[in-house]
N, C-alpha and C positions, 0 to 999 in steps of 0.2 A: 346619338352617334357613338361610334366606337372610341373609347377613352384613346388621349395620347400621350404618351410620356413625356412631359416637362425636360427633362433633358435625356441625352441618350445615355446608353448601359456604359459603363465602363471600363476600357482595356484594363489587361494584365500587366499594368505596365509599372514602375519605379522610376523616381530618379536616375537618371543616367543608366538603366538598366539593372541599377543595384537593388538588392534586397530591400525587403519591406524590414526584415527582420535582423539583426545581429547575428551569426550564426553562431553558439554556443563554443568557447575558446578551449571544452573539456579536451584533454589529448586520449587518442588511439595509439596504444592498445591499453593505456593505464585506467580510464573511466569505465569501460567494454567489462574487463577484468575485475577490478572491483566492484561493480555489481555483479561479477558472476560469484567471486569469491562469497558475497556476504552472505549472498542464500544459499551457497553451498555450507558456510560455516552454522550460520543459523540454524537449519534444519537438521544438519549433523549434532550438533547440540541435544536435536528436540528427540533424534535418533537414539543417541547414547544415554542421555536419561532413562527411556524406554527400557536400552539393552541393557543396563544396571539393574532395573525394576523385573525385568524376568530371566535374571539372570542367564545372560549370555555375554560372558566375559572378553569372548575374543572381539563379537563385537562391539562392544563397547569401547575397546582399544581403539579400533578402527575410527570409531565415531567419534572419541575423545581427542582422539591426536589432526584428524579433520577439520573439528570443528574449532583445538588451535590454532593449525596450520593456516586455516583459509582464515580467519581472524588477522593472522598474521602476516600472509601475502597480500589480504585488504588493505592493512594497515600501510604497507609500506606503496601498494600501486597509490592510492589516495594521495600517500605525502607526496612522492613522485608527481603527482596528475599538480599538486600545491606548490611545489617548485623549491620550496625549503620547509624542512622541519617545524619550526618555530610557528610556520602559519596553522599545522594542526594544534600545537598547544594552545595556540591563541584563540580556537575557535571553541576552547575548554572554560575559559577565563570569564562566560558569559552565558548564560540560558536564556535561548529566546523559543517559547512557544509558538511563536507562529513562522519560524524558520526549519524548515523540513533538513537541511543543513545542518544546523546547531543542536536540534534534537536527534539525528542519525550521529553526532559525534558524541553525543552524550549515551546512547547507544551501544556504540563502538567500545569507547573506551573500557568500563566494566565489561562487557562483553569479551573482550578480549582477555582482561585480567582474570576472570573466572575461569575460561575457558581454558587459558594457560596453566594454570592454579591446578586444573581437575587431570588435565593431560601430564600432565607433571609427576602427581601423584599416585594415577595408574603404571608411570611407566616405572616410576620408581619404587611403589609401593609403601613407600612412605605418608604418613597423616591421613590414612585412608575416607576414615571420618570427614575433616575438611576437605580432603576431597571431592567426596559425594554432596556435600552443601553447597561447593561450588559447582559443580555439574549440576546440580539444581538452579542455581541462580543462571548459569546462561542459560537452560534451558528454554527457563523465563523469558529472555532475552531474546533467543531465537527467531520466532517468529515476528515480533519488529524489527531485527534487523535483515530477516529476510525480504523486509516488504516495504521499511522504508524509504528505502531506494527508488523504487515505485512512485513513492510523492515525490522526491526530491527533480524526478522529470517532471513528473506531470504539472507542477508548481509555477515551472518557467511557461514563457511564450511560444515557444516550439508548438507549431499544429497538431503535428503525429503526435504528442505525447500529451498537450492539457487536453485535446478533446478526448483521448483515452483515459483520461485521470480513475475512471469507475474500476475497467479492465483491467491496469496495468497491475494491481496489488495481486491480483489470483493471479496473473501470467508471471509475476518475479516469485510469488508464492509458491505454486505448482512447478516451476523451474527448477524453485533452489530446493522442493522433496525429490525431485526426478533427480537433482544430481545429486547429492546427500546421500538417496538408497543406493543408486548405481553404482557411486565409488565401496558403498558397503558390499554390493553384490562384487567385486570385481575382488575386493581383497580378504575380506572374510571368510573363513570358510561356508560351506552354502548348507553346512545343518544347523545354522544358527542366524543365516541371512532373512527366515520370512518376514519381518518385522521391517527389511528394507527391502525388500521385494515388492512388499505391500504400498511403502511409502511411496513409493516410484513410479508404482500404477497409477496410485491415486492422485499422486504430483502430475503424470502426464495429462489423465483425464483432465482436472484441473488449469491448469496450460493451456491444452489442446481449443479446451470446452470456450475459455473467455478468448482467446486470441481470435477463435474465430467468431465472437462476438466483435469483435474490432471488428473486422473486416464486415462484417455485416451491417451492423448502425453505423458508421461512421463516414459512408460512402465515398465523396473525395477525395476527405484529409486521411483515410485507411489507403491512398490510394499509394505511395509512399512505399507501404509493404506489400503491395505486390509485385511490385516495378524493379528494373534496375537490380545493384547490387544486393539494397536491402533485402528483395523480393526472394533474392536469390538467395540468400544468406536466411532466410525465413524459408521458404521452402526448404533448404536444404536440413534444416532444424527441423520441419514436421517429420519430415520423414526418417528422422532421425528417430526422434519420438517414435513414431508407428512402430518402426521396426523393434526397437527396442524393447517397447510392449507386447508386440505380438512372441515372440520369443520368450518373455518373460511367464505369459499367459500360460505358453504351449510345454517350457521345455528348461523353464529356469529354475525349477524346484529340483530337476532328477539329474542336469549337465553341467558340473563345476565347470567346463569348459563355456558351455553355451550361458550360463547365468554372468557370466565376468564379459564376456562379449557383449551380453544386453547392458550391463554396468557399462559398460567405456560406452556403449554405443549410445547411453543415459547421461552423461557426463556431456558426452560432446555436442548433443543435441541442444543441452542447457544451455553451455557457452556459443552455440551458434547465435542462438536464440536473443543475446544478450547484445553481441552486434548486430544483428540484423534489428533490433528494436532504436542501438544507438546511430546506425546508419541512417535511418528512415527518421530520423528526429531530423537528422542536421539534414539530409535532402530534401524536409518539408520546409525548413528553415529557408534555403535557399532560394525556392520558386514562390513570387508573388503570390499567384491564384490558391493556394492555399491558407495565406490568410486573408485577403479578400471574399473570396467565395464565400465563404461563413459566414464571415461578417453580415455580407450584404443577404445573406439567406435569414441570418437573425435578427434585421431589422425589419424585412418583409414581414415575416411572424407576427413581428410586433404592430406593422401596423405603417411602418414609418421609411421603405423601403425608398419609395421614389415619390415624388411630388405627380401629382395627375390636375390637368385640365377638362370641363368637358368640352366636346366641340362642337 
């Protein structure tokens, strides 16, 4: 006879209708912001290495005072997002490897210092040597602090963001060369931008390519960004992207006008990008059946789904 289910399937329900989950106490617009800043500062870093290395000096200005800057607007939305100072020193006093928190301020911190150090000395033209050794050392740095931001979601409980834990590094990755080149293309002159032309392409594709891998493996718990504000806030980021691209592809080598428009228009797509990823965490957070659903999809897997009778 046909099997029967030992007990019935289970509503989407909570306690008094509350949450399965805590929804993450991060504040808006200061968490949104500093991960936009990190992967804008990071890659800018990885930028102005470059432009030092084939000598294009304006950019390198561009990319050195960048990849300060956003170091530096990091630094302060993060303490901001901590509520007093002393809680970032304190998270200095202690190295924990398996804290994506502890090791993105360990990160940070030199990161920042370097970066400062390098912009400093281009603008002044002073120590030019130490200079350049620290524009090497963030350089270094760059690309993990473009991306560990990435872990520090995926790490928590939030559904949109650990079942993405794979994706999310090439989407904050690709993010933060889309905004990196683009602010190069906007303020550089554009006979010395291909190097962030390039970067920007290749950040979109990048981007583009894993976020809609979210959206395709992740079925339900992807469903967060298509929905709603996030949805909106994510679309309105693709097409930021596209546009961006396609202008870049067609028209951004020959149009100082049109290459600084694909820049802002790379810029803002990044930062859309960064809220609609943090919106769609805390909306998953919110609705039971997002972590239910999983759940009980991963114990089916295994084997251990529901109790069966024959009859």
């Amino acid at each position: 006879m046909k099997e029967q289910r030992l007990v019935p399937e289970p509503e989407f329900e909570s306690y008094y209708g509350r949450p399965i989950l805590k929804e993450p106490t991060w504040k808006t617009p200061d968490v949104p912001l500093y991960l936009f800043l990190g992967g804008l500062a990071g890659c800018s870093a990885v930028l102005a290495e470059g432009a030092a290395l084939t000598d294009r000096p304006d950019l390198e200005r561009v990319a050195r005072l960048a990849a300060a800057g956003g170091a530096a607007a990091g630094t302060v939305a993060l303490i901001h997002d901590l509520g007093r100072p002393e809680r970032f020193l304190k998270m200095l006093r202690v190295f924990k490897p398996t804290s994506p928190l502890s090791v993105g301020s360990f990160i940070l911190a030199p990161f920042s210092a370097l970066s400062g150090a390098a912009a400093a000395a281009q603008v002044t033209g002073l120590l030019p040597r130490l200079g350049r050794v620290a524009g090497s050392g963030a350089a270094l740095l760059g690309p993990p602090l473009a991306t560990y931001t990435a872990a520090l979601l995926a790490n928590t409980a939030v559904p949109a963001w650990h079942e993405a834990h794979r994706e999310l590094p090439f989407v904050f990755g690709g993010s933060g060369a889309q905004a990196a080149g683009g602010l190069a293309m906007l303020l550089a002159p554009i006979d010395q931008t291909a190097p962030a032309r390039r970067m920007a392409l290749a950040g979109a594709v990048v981007e583009l390519a894993a976020a809609e891998t979210i959206l395709r493996r992740h079925g339900l718990v992807a469903e967060p960004y298509r929905t709603g504000r996030p949805g909106r806030l994510i679309r309105l980021a693709r097409n930021c992207t596209a546009v961006a691209s396609g202008i870049t592809a067609l028209a951004g080598r020959r149009s100082r006008l049109l290459s600084a428009v694909a820049g802002a228009t790379y810029v803002a797509g990044s930062l859309t990008t960064r809220f609609g990823i943090f919106e769609a965490g805390l909306a998953s957070a919110r609705d039971p059946k997002y972590t239910v659903v999983p759940q009980r999809e991963r114990l089916a897997r295994q084997g251990g789904g529901s109790a069966k009778i024959d009859g």
